[in-house]
C-alpha positions, 0 to 999 in steps of 0.5 A: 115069460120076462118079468113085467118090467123087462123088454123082450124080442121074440127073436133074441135071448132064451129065457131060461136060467141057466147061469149061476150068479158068478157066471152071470157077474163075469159075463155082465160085468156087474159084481155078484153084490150088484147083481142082488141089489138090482134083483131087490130094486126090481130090475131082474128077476132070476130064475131060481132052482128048487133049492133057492139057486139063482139062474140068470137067463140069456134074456137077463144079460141083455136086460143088465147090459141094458141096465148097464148103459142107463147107469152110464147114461147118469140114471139112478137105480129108481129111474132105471127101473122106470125107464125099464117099465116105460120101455116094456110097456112101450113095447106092448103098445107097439105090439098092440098096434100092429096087431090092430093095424093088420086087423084092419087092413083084414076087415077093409079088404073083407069089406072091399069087395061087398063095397065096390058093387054097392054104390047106394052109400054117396055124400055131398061133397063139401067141395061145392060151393053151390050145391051143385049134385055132386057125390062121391063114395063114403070111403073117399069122404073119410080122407084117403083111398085107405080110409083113414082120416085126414091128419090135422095140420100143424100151425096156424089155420091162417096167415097172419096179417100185418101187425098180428103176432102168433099166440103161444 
């Protein structure tokens, strides 16, 4: 597993240490005293042999590039490992709802077919001004044929008339 403050892709660098500090200060460009400076911020987290060894990963190369460009970008070493964890946690999140989305799209299409042949589940709808019996299936009062609610619109729910000014 990467260290909790880190961005990983499944499909990129092994996460096992296999390079020593000075190979791992070659292949970054960083010296090997920088190399200790961010492992004491917190920025990487090398592996470590029984004997106290740091092993540096290919995961870990592509975190230092990573760090590497935020430090070009003008970022200090505390902001680093900021940006570093908002961008870990990001990732989870984008994760986490992948994972929801196709666990939803699973349930409706489970759900689709008990709900086609049921048809007892109507409402008004809000469409008719004067009550007249008209109904609709419950998934089409949500919003969409997905099912899912309808987005809020940006801007005023209004027009402005003359003379009125827009509130801010």
């Amino acid at each position: 597993m990467p260290e909790k403050s880190g961005r990983y892709d499944p499909e990129s660098p092994s996460l096992r240490g296999v390079y020593g500090i000075s190979v791992a200060a070659e292949l970054s460009g960083f010296g090997m005293a920088a190399l200790r400076l961010y492992e004491d911020y917190g920025l990487v987290t090398p592996g470590r042999t029984r004997g106290g060894t740091r092993r540096y990963s290919d995961y870990d190369l592509a975190r230092l590039r990573r760090i590497a460009e935020l430090i070009d970008a003008g970022v200090n070493l505390v902001g680093i490992g900021r940006v570093l964890d908002l961008e870990t946690r990001t990732d989870e999140l984008e994760r986490d709802n992948r994972r929801l989305e196709a666990d939803n799209a699973q349930l409706r299409a489970d759900q689709a077919p008990a709900a086609a042949g049921d048809n007892t589940d109507t409402a008004r709808s809000p469409d008719t001004e004067d009550g007249a019996d008209q109904t609709r299936p419950a998934q089409a009062r949500l919003g969409s044929a997905s099912g899912q609610r309808p987005r809020l619109r940006d801007g005023p729910t209004r027009s402005r008339g003359a003379g009125e000014r827009e509130h801010r």
